[in-house]
C-alpha positions in Angstrom: 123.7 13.5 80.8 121.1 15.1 83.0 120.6 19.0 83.1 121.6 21.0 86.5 119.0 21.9 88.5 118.6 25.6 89.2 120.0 26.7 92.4 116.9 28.5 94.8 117.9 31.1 97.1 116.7 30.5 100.2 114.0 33.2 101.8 115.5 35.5 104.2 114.3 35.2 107.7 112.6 37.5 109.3 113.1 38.2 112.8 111.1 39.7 115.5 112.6 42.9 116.9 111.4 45.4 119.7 111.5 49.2 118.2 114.0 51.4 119.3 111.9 54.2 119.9 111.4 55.0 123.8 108.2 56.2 123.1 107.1 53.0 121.1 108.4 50.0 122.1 106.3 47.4 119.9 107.7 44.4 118.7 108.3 44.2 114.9 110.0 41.6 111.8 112.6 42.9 109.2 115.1 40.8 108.0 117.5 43.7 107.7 120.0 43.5 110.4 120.2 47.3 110.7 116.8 48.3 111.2 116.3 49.2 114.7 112.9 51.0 114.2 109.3 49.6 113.1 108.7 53.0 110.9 109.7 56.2 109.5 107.7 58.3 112.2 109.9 56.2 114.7 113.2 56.9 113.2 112.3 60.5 112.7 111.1 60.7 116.0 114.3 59.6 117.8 116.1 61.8 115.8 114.3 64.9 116.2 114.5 64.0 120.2 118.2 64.2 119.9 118.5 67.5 118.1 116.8 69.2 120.8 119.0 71.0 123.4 118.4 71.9 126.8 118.0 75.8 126.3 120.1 76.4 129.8 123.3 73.9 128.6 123.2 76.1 125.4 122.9 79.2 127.7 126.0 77.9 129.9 128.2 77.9 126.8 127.6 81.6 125.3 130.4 84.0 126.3 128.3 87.3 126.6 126.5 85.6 130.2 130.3 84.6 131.1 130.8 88.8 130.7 127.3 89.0 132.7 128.5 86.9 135.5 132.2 89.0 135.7 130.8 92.2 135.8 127.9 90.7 139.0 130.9 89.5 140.6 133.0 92.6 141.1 129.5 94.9 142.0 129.2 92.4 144.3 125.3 91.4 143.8 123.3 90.3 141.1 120.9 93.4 141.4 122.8 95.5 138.9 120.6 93.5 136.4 117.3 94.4 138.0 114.4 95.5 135.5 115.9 93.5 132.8 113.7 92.4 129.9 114.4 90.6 126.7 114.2 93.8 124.7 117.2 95.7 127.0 118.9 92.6 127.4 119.7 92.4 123.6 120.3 95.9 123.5 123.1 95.3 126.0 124.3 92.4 124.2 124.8 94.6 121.2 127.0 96.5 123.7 128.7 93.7 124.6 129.2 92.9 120.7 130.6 96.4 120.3 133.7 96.1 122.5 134.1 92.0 121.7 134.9 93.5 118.2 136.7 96.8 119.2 139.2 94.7 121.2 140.0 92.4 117.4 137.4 89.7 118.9 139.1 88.9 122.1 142.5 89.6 121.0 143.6 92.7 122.8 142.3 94.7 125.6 142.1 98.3 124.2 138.6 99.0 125.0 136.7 99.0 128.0 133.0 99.2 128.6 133.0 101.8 131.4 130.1 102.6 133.3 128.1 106.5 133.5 126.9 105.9 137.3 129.6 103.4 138.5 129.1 100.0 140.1 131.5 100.7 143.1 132.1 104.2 145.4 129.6 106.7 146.6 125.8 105.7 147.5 124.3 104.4 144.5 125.2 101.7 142.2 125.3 101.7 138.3 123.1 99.1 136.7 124.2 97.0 133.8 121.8 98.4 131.3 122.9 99.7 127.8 121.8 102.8 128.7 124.5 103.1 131.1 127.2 101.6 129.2 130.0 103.2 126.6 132.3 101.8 124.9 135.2 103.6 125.7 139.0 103.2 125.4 140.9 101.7 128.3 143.1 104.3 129.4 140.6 107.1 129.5 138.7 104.7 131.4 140.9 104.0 133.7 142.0 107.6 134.3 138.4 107.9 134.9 137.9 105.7 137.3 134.9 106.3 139.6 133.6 109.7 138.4 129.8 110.6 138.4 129.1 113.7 136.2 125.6 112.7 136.6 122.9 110.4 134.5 123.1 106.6 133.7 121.2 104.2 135.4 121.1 103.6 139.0 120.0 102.5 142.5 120.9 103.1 145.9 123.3 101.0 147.6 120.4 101.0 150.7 117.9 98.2 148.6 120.8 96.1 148.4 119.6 92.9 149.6 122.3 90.2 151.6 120.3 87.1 149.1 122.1 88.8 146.0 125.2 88.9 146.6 128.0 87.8 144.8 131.8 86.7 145.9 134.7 87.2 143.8 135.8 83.8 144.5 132.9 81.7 143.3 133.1 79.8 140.8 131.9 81.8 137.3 129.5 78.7 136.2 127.9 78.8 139.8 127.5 82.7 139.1 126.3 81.9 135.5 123.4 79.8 137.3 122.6 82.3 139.4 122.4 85.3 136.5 119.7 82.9 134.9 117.5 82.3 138.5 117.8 86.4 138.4 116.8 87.4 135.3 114.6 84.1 135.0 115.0 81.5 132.0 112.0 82.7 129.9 113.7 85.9 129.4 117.5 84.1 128.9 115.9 81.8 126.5 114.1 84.9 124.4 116.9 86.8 124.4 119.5 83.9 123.0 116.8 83.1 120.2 116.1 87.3 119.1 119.4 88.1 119.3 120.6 84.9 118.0 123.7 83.8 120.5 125.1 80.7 120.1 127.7 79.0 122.4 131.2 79.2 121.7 133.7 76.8 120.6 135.4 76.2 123.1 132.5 75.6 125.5 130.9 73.1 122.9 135.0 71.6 122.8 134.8 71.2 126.9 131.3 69.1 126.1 132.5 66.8 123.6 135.7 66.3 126.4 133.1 66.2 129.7 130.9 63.2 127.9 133.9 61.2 126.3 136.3 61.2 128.6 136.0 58.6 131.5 136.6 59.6 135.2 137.7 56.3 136.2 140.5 56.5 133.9 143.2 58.0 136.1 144.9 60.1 133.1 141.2 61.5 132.1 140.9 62.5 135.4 143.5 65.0 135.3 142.6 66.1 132.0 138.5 66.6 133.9 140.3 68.2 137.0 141.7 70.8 134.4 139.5 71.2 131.9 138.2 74.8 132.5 141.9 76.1 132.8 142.7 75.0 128.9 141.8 77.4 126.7 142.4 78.3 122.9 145.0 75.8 120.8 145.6 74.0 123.5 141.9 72.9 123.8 141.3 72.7 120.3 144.4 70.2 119.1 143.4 67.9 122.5 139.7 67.7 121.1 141.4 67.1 117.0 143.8 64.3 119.1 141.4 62.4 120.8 138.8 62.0 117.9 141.7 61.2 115.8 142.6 58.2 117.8 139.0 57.4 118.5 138.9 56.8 114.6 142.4 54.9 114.6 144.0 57.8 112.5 147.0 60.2 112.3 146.8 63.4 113.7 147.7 65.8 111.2 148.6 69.2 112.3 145.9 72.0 111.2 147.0 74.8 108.6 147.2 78.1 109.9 145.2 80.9 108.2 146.1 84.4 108.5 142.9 86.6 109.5 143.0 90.2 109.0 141.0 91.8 111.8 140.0 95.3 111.5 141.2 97.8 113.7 139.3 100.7 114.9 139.8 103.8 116.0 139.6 105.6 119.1 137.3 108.3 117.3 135.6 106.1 115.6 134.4 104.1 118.6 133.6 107.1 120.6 131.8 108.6 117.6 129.9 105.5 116.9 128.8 105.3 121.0 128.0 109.2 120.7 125.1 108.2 117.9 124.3 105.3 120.0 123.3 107.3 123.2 121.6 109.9 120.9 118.5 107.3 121.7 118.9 107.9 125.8 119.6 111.3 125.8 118.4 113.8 122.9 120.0 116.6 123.9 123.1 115.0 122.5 121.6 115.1 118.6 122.3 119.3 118.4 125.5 118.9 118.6 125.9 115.6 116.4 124.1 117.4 113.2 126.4 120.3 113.9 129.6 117.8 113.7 128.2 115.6 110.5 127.5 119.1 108.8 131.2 119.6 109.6 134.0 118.4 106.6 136.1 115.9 108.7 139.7 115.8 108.3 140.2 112.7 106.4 141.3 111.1 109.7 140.2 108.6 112.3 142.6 110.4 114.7 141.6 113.5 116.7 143.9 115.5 119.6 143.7 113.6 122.9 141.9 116.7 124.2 138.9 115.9 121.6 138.9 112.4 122.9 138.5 113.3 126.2 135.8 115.7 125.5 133.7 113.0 123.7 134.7 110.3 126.6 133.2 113.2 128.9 130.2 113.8 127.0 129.2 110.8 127.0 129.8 109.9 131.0 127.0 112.1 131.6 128.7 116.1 131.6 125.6 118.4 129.7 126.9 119.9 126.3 126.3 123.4 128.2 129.1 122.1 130.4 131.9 121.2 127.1 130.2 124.3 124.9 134.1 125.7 124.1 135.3 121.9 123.8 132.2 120.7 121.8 132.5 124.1 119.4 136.4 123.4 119.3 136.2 119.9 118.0 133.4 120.8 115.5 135.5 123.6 113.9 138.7 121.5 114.0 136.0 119.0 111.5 135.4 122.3 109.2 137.0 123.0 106.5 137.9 126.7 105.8 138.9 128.5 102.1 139.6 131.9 101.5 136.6 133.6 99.6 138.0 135.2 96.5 135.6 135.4 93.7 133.4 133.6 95.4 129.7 134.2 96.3 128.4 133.6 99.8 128.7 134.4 103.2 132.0 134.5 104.9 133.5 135.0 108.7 134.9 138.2 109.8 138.1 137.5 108.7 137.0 137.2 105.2 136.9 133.0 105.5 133.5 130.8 104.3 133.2 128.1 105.9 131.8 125.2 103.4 129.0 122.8 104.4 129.5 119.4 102.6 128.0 115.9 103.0 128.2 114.4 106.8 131.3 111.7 106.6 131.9 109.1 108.1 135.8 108.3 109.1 137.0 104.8 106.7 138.1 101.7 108.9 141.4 101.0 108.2 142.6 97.5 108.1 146.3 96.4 109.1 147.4 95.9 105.8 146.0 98.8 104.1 145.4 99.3 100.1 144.5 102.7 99.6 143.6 102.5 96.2 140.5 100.1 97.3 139.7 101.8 101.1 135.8 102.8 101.3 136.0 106.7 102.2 132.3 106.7 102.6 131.3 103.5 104.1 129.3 103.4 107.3 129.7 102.5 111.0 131.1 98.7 110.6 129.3 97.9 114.0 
């Protein structure tokens, strides 16, 4: 009987392959099938290169130059944005921020940001600056309309150049475009990466749709043709869909999480602009200390009449002009005892007034636990 001879596996063949890399090119042996680069550097190279993003596609999907855009199209011309640098244009995106969480992150329409000089009637022209901006509720805005107490940022309407302006009808990415040759892309591009905007979901969803879908295909076409009118679920569950047959699996339906958003106050708001413009106008922080000397009620909610003076204040009226309203609303904040026994100074009528801590007014969720509410946390924004 003879032995078996050992079986010898045959030497894999190696086979000459061109590198992947764009920048490299050279022909190289593996005998793995997979490899597709000749080294490391190569792979890494490639992969870096695909990170990168064009810094004006990720500029076209941010929501906050989407607001830009709207509010050049009904002044009319892109000139409300003149004198912009990257420093005030992240100070108005803070503004923006403001109001984007005031209205419960898109959700509602309760605030407004309402201009000090206005953008339409009269001679001169409100700029978009932060300067000129509060954060305001809607219906005293709109009651407000086109006043001018005075203040804010402005131009005349006689430097208005013809090259700048902007039709209500055209298209908000073409006005988008436009905001960036304006304001120019080195200061777009400083001002996305200091104040750290990124694009939103639903532009990045539209993205993943524009390079997937094919135009040729006649039922794409229609889903191309309408792509900027879907919006929300709608746009979402077609994105989950298609990847789900791409992969050959079953669409399952998404759970549905509850979110409680905050809800704030009409005071609080207007307070929290009131310590904002302390910055622009100075003459404002006399009458601040006095009010944070004050006790508060316990209360986010103040008589209308308060909120109008505050809404007024800060639309450019002088505190000489809302002395009785201003003095009003700070006593209203005071707490009062009757001095019996008690050492100190007291009113004519025998009161003393007591001094505490400045407060600041809780924010009070929808469903709202008492026992574990913050009665001395800050400003959320």
């Amino acid at each position: 009987m003879t032995a078996a001879t050992p079986e010898t596996k045959a030497k894999p063949v190696r086979k000459t392959k061109r590198c992947k890399n764009p920048a490299c090119k050279r022909p190289f042996t593996s005998t793995t099938i997979t490899k597709i680069y000749c080294s490391t550097s190569c792979k890494n190279a490639v992969g870096n290169f695909k990170k990168k993003v064009d810094p004006i596609q990720k500029a076209m999907g941010c929501a906050f130059f989407y607001w830009i855009a709207g509010e050049c199209q009904r002044a009319g011309t892109y000139q409300i944005l003149t004198g912009h640098d990257v420093e005030s244009m992240v100070e108005l995106y803070k503004v923006y921020i403001v109001q984007y969480r005031a209205n419960k992150f898109g959700t509602v329409r309760d605030y407004n940001v309402s201009h000090i000089a206005p953008v339409k009637g009269g001679d001169v022209i409100g700029l978009l600056f932060a300067d000129n901006l509060v954060v305001a509720p809607a219906g005293l805005n709109k009651k407000h309309r086109t006043q001018h107490f005075g203040g804010g940022r402005l131009m005349s309407r006689v430097h208005l150049l013809p090259k700048y302006h902007v039709d209500e009808r055209d298209s908000r990415k073409v006005v988008v475009g436009k905001v960036f040759e304006f304001l120019g892309m080195d200061v777009v591009t400083a001002t996305i990466k200091q104040a750290g905007i990124k694009p939103t979901t639903a532009s990045k969803d539209r993205a993943w749709l524009c390079e997937h879908l094919d135009p040729l295909n006649e039922e794409h076409r229609v889903v191309l043709d309408s792509l900027e009118s879907i919006k929300g679920k709608a746009l979402t569950d077609l994105v989950a869909n298609m990847k789900a047959e791409m992969a050959g699996e079953e669409v399952k339906p998404k759970k549905v999480f509850k979110i409680t958003v905050r809800e704030y106050g009409r005071f609080e708001v207007l307070l929290y602009e009131w310590r904002r413009h302390v910055t622009y106008r100075p003459e404002l922080q006399v009458y601040l200390d006095m009010f944070d000397a004050a006790r508060a009620t316990g209360s986010c909610g103040v008589a209308d009449s308060h909120l109008q003076t505050m809404f007024d204040l800060l639309h450019g009226k002088t505190p000489a002009q809302l002395e009785h309203e201003l003095a009003a609303l700070i006593h209203e904040h005071t707490v009062v005892v009757r001095a019996v026994g008690v050492e100190g100074e007291t009113d004519i009528w025998g009161w003393e007034t007591i001094q505490p801590t400045p407060y600041v007014a809780p924010i009070v969720s929808r469903t709202v636990d008492w026992n574990s509410v913050d009665w001395s946390a800050e400003t959320p924004f």
